[in-house]
Backbone as CSV, one residue per row, in Angstrom:
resi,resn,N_x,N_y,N_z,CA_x,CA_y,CA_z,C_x,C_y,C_z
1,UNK,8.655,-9.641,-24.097,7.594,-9.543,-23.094,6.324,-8.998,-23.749
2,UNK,5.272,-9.646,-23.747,3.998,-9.316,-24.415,3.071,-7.855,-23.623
3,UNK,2.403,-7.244,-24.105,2.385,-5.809,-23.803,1.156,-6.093,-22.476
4,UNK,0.588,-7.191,-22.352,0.128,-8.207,-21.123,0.628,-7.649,-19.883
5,UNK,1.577,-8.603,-20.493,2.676,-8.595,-18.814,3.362,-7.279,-18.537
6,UNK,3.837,-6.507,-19.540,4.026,-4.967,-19.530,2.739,-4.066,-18.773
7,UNK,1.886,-4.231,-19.065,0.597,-3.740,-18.194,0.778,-4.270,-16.578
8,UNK,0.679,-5.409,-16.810,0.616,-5.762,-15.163,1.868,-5.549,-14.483
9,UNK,3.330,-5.823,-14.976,4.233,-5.137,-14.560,4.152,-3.278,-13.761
10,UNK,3.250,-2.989,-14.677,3.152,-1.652,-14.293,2.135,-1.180,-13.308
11,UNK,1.018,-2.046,-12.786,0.345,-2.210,-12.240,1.044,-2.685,-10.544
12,UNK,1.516,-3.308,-10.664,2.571,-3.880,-9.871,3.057,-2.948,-9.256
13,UNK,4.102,-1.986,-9.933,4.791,-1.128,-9.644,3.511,0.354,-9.090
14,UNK,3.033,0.211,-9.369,1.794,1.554,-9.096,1.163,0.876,-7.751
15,UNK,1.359,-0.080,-7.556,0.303,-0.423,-6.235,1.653,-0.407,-5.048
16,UNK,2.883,-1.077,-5.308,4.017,-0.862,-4.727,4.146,0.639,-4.287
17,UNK,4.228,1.515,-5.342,4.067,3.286,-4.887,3.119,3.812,-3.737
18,UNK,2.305,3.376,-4.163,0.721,3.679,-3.549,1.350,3.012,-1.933
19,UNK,1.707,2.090,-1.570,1.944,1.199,-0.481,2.736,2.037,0.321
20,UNK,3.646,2.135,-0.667,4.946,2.983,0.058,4.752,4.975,0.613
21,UNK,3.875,5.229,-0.109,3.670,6.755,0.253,2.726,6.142,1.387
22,UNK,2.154,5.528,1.685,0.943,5.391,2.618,1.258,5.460,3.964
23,UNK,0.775,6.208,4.997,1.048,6.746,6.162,0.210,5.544,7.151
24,UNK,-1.046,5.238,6.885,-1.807,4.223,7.633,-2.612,2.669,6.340
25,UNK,-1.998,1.600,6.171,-2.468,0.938,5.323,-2.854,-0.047,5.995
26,UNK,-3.735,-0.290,5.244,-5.277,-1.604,6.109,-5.232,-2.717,4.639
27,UNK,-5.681,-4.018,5.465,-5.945,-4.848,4.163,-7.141,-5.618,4.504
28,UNK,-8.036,-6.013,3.967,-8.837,-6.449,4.064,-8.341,-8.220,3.512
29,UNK,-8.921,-9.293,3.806,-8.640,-10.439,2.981,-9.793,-11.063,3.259
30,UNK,-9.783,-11.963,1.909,-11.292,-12.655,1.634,-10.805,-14.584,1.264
31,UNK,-11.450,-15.579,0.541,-10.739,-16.436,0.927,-10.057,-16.470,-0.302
32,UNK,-9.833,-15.898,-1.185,-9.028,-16.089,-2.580,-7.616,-15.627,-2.295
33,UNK,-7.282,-15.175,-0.847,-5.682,-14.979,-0.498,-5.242,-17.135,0.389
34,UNK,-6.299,-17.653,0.660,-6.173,-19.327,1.075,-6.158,-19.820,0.112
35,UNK,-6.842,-19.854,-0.898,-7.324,-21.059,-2.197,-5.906,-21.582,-2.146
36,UNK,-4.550,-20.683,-2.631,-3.459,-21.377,-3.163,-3.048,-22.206,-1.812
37,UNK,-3.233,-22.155,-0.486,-2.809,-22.731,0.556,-3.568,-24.502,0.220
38,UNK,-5.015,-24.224,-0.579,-5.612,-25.133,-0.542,-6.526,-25.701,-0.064
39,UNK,-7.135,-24.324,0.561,-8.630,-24.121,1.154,-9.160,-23.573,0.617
40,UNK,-10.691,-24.372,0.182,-11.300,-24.237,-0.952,-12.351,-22.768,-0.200
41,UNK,-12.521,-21.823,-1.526,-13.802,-20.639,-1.393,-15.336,-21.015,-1.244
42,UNK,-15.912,-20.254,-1.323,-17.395,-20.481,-1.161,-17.986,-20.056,-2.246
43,UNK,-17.383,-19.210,-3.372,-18.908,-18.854,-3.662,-18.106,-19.371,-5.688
44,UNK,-16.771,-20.242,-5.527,-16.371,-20.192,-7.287,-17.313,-21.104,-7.787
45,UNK,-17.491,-20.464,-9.110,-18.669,-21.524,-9.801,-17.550,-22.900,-10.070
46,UNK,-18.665,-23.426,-9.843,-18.300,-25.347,-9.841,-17.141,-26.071,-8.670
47,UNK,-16.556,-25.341,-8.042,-15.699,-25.531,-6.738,-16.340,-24.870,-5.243
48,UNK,-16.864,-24.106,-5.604,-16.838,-23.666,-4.252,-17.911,-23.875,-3.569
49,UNK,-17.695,-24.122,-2.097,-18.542,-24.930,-0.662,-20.029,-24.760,-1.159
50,UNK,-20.368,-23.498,-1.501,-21.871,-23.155,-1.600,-22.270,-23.610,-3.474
51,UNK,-21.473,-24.299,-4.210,-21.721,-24.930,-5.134,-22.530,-26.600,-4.826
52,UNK,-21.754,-26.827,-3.584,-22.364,-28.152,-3.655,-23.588,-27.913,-2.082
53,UNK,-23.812,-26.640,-1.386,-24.015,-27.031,-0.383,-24.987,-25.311,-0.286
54,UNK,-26.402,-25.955,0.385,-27.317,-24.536,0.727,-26.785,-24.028,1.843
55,UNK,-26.298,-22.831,2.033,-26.067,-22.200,3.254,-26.776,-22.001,4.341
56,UNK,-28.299,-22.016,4.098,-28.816,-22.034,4.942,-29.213,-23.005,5.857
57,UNK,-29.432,-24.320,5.234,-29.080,-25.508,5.271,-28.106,-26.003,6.107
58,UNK,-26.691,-25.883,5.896,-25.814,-26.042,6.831,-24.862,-25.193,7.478
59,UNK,-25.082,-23.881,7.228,-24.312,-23.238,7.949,-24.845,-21.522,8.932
60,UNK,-26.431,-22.162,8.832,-27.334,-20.871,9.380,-26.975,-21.077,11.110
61,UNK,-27.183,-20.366,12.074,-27.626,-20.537,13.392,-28.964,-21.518,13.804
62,UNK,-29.878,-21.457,12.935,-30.474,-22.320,13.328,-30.693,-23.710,12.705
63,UNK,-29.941,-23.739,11.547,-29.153,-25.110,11.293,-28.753,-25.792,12.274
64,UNK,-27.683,-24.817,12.388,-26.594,-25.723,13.723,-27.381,-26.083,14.974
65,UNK,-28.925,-25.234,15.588,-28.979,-25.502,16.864,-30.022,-27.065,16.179
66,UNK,-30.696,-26.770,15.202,-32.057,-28.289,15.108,-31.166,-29.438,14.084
67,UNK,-30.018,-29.309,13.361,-29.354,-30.374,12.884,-27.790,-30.333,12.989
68,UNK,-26.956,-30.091,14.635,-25.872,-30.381,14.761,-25.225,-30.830,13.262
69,UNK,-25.691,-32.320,13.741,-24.827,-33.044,12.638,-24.665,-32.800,11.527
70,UNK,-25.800,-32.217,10.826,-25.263,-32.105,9.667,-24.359,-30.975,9.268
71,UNK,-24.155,-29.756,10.157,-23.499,-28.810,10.333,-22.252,-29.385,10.154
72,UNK,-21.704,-30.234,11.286,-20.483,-30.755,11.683,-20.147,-31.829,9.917
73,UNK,-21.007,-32.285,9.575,-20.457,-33.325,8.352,-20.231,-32.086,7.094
74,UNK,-20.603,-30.888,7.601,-19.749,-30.218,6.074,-19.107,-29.567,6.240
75,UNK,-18.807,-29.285,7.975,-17.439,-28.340,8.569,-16.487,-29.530,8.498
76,UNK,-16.380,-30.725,8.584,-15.633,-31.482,8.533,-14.161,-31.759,7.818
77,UNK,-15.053,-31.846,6.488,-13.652,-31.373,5.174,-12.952,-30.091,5.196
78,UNK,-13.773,-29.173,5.383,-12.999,-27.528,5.885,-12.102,-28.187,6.871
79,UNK,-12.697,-28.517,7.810,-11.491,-27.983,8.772,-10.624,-28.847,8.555
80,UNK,-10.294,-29.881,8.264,-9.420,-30.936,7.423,-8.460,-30.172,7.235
81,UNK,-8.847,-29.342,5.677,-7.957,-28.861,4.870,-7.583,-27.510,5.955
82,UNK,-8.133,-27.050,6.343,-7.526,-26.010,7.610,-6.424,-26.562,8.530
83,UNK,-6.428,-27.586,9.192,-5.854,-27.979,10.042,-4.327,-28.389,8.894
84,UNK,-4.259,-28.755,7.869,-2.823,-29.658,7.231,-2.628,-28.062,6.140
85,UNK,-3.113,-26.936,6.075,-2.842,-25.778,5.284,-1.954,-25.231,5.978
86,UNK,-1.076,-25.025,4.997,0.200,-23.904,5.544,0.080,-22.204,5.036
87,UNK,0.415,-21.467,5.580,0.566,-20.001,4.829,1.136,-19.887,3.720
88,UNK,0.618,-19.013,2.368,1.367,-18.988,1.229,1.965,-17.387,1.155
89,UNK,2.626,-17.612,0.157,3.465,-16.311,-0.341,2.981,-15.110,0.237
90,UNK,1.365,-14.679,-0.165,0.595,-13.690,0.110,0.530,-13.383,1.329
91,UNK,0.328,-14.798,2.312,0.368,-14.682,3.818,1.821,-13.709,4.576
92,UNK,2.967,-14.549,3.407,3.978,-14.299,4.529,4.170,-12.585,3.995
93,UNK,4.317,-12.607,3.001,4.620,-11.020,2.179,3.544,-10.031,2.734
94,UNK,2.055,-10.127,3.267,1.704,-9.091,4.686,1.988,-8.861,5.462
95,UNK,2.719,-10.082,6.296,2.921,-10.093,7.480,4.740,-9.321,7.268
96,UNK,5.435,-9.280,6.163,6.721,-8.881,6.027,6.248,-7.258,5.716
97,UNK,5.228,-7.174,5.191,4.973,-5.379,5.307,3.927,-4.720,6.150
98,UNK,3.461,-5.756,7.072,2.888,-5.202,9.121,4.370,-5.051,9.440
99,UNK,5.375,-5.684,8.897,6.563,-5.954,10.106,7.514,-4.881,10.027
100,UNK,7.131,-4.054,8.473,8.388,-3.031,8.255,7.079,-1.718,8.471
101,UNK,6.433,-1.717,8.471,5.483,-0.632,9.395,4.409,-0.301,8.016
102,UNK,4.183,-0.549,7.255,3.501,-0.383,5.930,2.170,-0.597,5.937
103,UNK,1.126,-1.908,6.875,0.500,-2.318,6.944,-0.005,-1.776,9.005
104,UNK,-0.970,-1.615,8.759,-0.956,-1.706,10.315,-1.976,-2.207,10.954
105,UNK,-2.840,-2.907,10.218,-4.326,-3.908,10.688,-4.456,-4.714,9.340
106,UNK,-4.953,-6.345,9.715,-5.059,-6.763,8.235,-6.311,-7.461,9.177
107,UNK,-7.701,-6.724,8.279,-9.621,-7.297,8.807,-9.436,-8.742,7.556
108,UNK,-9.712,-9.757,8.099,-9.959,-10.757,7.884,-11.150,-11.943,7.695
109,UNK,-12.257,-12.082,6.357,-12.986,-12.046,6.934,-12.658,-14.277,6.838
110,UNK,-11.488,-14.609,6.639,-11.077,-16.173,6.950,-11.367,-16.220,8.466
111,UNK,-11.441,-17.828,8.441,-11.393,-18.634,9.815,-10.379,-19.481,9.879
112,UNK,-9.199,-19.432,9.253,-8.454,-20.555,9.002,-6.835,-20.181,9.729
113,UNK,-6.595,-18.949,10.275,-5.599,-18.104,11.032,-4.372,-18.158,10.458
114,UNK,-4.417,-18.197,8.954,-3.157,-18.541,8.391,-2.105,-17.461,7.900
115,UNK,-3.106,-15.947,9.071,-2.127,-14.870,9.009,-1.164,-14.865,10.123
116,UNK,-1.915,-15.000,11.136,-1.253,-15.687,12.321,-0.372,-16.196,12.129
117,UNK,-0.105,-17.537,11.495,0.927,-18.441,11.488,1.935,-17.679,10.228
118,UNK,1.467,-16.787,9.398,2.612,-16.528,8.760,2.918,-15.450,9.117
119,UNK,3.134,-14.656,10.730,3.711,-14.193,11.147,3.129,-13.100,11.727
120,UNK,1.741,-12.273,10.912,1.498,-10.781,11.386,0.682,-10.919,13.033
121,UNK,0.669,-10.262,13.271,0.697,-9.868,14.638,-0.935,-9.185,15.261
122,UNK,-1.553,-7.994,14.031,-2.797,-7.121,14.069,-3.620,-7.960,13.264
123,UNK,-4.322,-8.702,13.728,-5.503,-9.684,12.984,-6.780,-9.419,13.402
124,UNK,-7.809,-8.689,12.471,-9.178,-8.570,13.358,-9.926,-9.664,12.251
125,UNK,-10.094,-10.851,13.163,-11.138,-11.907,12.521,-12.588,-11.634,12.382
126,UNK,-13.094,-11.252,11.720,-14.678,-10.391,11.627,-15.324,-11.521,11.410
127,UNK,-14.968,-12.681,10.742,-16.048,-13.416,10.860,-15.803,-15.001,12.029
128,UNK,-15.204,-14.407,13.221,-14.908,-15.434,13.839,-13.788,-16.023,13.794
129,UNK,-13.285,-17.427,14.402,-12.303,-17.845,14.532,-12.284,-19.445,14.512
130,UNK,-11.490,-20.011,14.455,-11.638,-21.441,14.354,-10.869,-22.402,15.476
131,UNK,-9.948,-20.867,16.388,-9.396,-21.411,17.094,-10.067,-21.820,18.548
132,UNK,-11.364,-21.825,18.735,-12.245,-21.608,20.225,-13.629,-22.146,19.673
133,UNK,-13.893,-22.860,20.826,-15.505,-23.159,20.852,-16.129,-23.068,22.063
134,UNK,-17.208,-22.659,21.901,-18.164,-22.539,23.193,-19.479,-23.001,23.649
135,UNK,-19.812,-23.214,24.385,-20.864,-24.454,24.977,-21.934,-23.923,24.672
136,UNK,-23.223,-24.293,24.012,-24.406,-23.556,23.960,-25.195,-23.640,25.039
137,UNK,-24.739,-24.518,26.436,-25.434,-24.756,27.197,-24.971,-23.613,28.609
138,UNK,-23.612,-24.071,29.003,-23.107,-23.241,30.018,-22.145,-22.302,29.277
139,UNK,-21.942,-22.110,28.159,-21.753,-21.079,27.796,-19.948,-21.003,27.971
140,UNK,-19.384,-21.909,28.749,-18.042,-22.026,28.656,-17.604,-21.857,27.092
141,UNK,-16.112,-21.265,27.211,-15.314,-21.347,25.872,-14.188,-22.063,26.549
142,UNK,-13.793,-22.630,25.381,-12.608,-24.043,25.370,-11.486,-23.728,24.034
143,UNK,-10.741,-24.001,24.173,-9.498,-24.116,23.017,-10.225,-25.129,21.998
144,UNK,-9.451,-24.741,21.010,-9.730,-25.952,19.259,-8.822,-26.405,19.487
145,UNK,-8.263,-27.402,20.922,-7.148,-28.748,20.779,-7.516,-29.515,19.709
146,UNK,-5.265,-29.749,19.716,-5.555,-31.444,18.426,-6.204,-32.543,18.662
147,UNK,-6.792,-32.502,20.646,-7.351,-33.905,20.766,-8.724,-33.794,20.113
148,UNK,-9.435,-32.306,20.247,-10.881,-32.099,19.742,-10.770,-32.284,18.574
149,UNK,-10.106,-31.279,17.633,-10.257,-31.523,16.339,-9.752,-33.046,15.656
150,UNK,-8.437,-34.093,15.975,-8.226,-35.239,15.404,-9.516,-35.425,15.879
151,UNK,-10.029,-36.124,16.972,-11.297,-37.249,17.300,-12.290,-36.640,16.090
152,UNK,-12.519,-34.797,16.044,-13.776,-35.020,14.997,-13.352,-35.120,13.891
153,UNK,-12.247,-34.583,13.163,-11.763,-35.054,11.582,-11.706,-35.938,11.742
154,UNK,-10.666,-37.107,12.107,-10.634,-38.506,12.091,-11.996,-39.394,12.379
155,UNK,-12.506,-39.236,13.033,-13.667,-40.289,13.641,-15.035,-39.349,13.731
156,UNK,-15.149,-38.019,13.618,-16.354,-37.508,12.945,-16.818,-37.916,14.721
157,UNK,-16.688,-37.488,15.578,-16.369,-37.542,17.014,-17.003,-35.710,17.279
158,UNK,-18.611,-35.235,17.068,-19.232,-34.156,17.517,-18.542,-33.584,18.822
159,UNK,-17.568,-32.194,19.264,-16.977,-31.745,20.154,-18.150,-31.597,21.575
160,UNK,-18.178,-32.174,22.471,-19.067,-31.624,23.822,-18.479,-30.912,24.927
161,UNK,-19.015,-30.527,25.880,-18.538,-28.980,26.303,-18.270,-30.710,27.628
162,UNK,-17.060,-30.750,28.243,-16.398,-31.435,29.498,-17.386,-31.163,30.904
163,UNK,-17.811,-29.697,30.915,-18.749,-29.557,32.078,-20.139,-29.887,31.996
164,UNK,-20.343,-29.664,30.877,-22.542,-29.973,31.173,-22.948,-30.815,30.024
165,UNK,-21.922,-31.017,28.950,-22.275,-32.021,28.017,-22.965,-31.776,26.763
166,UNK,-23.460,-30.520,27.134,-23.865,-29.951,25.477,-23.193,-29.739,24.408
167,UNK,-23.284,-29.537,23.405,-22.538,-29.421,22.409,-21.619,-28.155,22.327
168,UNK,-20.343,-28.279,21.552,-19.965,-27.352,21.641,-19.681,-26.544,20.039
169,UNK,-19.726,-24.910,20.034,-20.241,-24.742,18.446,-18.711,-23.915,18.290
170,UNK,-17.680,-23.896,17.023,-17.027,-23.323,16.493,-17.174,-21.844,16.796
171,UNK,-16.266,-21.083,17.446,-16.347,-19.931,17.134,-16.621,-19.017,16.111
172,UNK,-17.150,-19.442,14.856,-17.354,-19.006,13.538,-19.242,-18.560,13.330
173,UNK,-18.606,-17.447,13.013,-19.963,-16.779,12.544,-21.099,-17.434,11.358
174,UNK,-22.224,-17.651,11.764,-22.876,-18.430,11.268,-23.715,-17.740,10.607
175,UNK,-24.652,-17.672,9.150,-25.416,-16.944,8.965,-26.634,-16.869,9.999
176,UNK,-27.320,-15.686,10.296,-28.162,-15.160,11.485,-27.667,-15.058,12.445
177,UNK,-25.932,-14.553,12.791,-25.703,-14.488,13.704,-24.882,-13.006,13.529
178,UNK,-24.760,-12.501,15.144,-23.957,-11.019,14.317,-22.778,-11.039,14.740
179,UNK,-21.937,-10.329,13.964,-20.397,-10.120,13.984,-19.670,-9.946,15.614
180,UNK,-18.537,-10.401,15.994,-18.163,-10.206,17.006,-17.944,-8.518,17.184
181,UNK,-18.458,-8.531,18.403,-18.754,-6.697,18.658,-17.986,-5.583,18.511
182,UNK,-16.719,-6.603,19.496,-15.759,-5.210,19.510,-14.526,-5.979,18.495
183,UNK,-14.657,-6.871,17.823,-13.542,-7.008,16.536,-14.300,-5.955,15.258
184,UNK,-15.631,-6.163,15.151,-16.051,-5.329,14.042,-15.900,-3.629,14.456
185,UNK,-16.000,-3.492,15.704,-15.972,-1.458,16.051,-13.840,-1.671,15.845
186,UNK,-13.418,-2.591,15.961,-11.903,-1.925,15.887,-11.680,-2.255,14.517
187,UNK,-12.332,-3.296,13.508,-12.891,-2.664,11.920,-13.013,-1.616,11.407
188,UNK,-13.837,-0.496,12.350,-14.249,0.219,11.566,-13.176,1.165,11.709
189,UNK,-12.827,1.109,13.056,-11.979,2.462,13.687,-10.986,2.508,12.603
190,UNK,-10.179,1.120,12.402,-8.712,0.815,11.975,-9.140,1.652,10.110
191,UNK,-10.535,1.721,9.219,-11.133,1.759,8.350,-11.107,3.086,8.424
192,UNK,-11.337,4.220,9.395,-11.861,5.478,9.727,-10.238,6.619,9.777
193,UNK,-9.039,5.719,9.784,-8.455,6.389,10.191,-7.127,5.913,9.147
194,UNK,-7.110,5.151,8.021,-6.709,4.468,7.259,-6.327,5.704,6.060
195,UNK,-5.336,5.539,4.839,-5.410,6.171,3.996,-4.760,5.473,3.270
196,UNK,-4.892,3.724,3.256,-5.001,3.460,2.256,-5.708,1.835,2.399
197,UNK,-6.166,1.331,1.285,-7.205,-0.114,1.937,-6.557,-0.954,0.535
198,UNK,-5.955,-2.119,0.840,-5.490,-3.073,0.214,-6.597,-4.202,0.671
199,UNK,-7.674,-4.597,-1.052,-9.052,-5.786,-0.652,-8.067,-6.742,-1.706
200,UNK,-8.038,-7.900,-0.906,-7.146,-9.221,-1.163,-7.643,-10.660,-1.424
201,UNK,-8.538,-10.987,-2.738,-9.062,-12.140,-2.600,-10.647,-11.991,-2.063
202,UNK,-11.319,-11.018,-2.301,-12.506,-10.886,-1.530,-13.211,-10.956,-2.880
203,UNK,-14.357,-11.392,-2.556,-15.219,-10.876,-3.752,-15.966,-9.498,-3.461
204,UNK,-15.842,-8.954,-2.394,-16.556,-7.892,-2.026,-18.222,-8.057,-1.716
205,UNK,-18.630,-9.179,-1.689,-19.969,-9.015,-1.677,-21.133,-9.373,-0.804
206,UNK,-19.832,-10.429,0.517,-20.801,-10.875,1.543,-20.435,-9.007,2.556
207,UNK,-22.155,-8.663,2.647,-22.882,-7.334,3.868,-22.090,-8.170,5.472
208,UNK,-22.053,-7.458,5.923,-21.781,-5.575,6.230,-20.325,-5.805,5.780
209,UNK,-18.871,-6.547,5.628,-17.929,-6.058,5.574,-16.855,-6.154,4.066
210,UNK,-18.249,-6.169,3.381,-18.147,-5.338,1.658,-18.378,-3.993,1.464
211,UNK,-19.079,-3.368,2.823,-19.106,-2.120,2.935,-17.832,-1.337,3.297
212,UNK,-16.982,-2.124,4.203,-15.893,-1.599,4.889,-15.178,-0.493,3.350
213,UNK,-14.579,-0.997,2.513,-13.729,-0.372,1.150,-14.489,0.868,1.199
214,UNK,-16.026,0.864,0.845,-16.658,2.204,0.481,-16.668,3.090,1.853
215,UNK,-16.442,2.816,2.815,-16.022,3.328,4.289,-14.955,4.240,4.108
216,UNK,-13.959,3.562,3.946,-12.094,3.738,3.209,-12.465,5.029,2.288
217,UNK,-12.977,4.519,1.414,-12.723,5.925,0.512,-13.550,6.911,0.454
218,UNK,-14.489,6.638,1.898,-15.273,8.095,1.623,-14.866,8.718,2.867
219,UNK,-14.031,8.411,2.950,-12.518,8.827,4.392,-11.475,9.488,3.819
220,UNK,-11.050,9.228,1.943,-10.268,9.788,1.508,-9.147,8.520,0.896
221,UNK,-9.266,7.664,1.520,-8.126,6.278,1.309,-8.140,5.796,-0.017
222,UNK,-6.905,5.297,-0.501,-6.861,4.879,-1.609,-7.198,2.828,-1.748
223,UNK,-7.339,2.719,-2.820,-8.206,1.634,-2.696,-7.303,0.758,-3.807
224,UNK,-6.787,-0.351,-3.661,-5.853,-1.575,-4.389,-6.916,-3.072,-4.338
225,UNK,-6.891,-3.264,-5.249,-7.982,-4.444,-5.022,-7.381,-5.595,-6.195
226,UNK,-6.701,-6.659,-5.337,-6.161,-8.040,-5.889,-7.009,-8.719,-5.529
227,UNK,-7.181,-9.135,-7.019,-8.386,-10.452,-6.674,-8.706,-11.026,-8.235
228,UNK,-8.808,-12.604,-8.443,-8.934,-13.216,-9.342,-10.190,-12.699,-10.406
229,UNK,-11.392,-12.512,-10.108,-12.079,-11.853,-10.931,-12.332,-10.621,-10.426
230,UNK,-13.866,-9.853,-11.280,-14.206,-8.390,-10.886,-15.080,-8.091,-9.580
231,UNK,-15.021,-7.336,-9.097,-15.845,-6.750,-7.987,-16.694,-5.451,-8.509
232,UNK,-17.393,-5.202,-7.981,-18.548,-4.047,-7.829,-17.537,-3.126,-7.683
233,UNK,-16.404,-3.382,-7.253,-16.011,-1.779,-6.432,-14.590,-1.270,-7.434
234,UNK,-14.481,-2.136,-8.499,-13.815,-1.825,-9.386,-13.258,-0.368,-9.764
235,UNK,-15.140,0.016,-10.221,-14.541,1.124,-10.439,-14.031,2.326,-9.824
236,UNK,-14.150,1.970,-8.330,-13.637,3.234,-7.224,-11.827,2.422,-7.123
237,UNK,-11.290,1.868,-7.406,-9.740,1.458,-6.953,-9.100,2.186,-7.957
238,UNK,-8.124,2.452,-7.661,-6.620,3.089,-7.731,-5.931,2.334,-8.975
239,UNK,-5.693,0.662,-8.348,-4.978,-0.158,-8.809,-6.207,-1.624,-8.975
240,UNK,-6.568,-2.102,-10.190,-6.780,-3.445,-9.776,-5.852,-4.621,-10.160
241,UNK,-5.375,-5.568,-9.606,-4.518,-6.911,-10.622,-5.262,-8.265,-10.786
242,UNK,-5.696,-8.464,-12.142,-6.344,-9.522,-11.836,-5.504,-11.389,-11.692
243,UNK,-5.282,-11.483,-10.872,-3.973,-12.564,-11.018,-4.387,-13.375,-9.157
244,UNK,-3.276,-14.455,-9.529,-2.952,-15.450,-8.403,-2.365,-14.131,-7.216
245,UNK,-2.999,-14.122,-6.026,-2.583,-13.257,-4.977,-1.347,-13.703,-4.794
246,UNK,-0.738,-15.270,-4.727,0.471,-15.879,-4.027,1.199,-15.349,-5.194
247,UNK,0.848,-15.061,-6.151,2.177,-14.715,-7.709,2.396,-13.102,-7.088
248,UNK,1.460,-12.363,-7.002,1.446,-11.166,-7.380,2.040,-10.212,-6.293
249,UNK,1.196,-10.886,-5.039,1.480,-9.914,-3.844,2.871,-10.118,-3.815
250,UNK,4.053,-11.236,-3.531,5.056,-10.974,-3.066,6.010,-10.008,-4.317
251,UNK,5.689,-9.988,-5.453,6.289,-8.967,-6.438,5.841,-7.587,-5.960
252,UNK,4.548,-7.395,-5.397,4.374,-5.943,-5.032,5.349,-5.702,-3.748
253,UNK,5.416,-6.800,-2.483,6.258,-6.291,-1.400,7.512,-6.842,-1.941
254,UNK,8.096,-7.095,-3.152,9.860,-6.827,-3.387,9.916,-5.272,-3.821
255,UNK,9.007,-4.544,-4.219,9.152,-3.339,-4.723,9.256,-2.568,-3.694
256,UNK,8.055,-2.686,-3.077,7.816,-1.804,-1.420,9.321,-1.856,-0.908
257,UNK,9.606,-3.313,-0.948,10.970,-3.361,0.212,12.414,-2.738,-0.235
258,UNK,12.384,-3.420,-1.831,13.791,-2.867,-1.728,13.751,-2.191,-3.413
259,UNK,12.879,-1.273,-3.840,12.752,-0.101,-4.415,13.998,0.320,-4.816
C-alpha cells in the first residue's frame, strides 16, 4: 500500500471519529456529491453548465421574466439528466447516518432531491426545489408531474399555469432572487446549534451559504470538508479528503457504523 493511500486511509478513519463523538452533525452538500449520479456541476473548468453558458444570461430572474425560452432551452438538459439520475453511494451512506442518529439536518444547496430518494428524511433545500412550480401570474403552485416535465423534456413543451395561462417558473432559485425564507432561518438555526459540519462536494464559494461553515465554527463545530478540489476554507477543517465523494463517504460511514 503506497504511503498515499496510508494517508487517506487515515484521514478516513479521523473523520469517522470526529462523526462518531459528535452530539449534533450537519452536512452541507454542493453538486460534486451528484456529478457521480451524472448530473453535471456548474462551475468545473471545461464541463461545467457555466463553462458553456452566462449565468446571467440564462439563469438570472430577469432572464427568465424577458426570455422564458431561452431559460427553459438550458434547464432542459438539466432536468433530463435529473429526472433518469438515481442516488449514489454518498446519497445513500447520509441518509444511513440521519437514520442511526449521527447526522441530524443535511442544507442542500442541489435541486435534483436525490437525498430524498436515497432515503434521508431532514432536507433543507436552500436553493429551491425542482419538485414545484408556480405561476408568475396568479401565483398558484403546482406539482413537477411526469405529464409537465415528459411534454417539456421530450417536446420542449414551455410548462403554463392550467388557471390563467401564464407561465409557470421552477421552484429554483434564480440569480437576483432571495433564498427561501424560512428554509434558510432553519439553516442557520440547524448551523447555530451544530458541533459538527460535514461540507460535501461544495466548492464553498457561491454567498450567502459559503458562509454557513464559518457560522459552524465560530459556534465551536468541527469542520470535515470532502470535496474533489481545494476550498478557501481549507484551512479552518479538521479533516480534508480530496477524492470521489461516492468512493470515500461510504468508507467513512462503514467506520462510523461498525467500528
Amino acid at each position: 500500500m503506497s504511503s498515499s493511500s496510508l494517508n487517506v486511509s487515515g484521514r478516513i478513519q479521523q473523520a469517522a471519529d470526529i462523526i462518531r463523538q459528535a452530539q449534533h452533525g450537519v452536512v452541507l452538500t454542493g453538486a460534486g456529491i451528484s456529478t457521480p449520479s451524472g448530473i453535471p456541476d456548474f462551475r468545473s473548468a471545461g464541463s461545467g453548465l457555466w463553462a458553456r453558458f452566462l449565468p446571467m444570461e440564462v439563469a438570472s430572474l430577469t432572464a427568465f421574466r424577458h426570455h422564458p425560452q431561452r431559460f427553459f432551452e438550458w434547464l432542459r438538459p438539466l432536468a433530463s439528466h435529473m429526472l433518469s439520475a438515481q442516488p449514489n453511494p454518498a446519497h445513500k451512506s447520509l441518509a444511513r447516518l440521519e437514520e442511526a442518529g449521527y447526522i441530524k439536518t443535511i442544507i442542500t444547496q442541489n435541486i435534483d432531491m436525490l437525498h430524498q430518494r436515497a432515503g434521508a428524511s431532514h432536507v433543507l433545500e436552500v436553493h429551491g426545489t425542482f419538485e414545484t412550480l408556480s405561476c408568475l401570474g396568479c401565483y398558484k403552485q403546482l406539482e413537477n408531474t411526469p405529464g409537465i416535465l415528459t411534454a417539456y423534456i421530450e417536446k420542449g413543451i414551455i410548462p403554463r399555469c392550467p388557471s390563467c395561462g401564464e407561465i409557470l417558473k421552477p421552484d429554483v432559485i434564480l440569480f437576483g432572487e432571495q433564498l427561501p425564507s424560512h428554509t434558510w432561518k432553519a439553516a442557520k438555526k440547524a448551523l447555530d446549534s451544530c458541533d459538527l459540519l460535514l461540507a460535501i462536494g461544495s466548492s464553498l464559494t457561491v454567498t450567502p451559504v459559503a458562509d454557513l461553515p464559518v457560522r459552524a465554527i465560530r459556534e465551536g463545530a468541527k469542520l470535515i470538508i470532502l470535496n474533489k478540489v481545494e476550498t478557501h476554507l481549507d484551512k479552518l477543517a479538521n479533516v480534508i479528503i480530496r477524492r470521489n465523494v461516492a468512493e470515500i463517504l461510504p468508507k467513512i460511514t462503514q467506520r462510523v457504523l461498525y467500528a
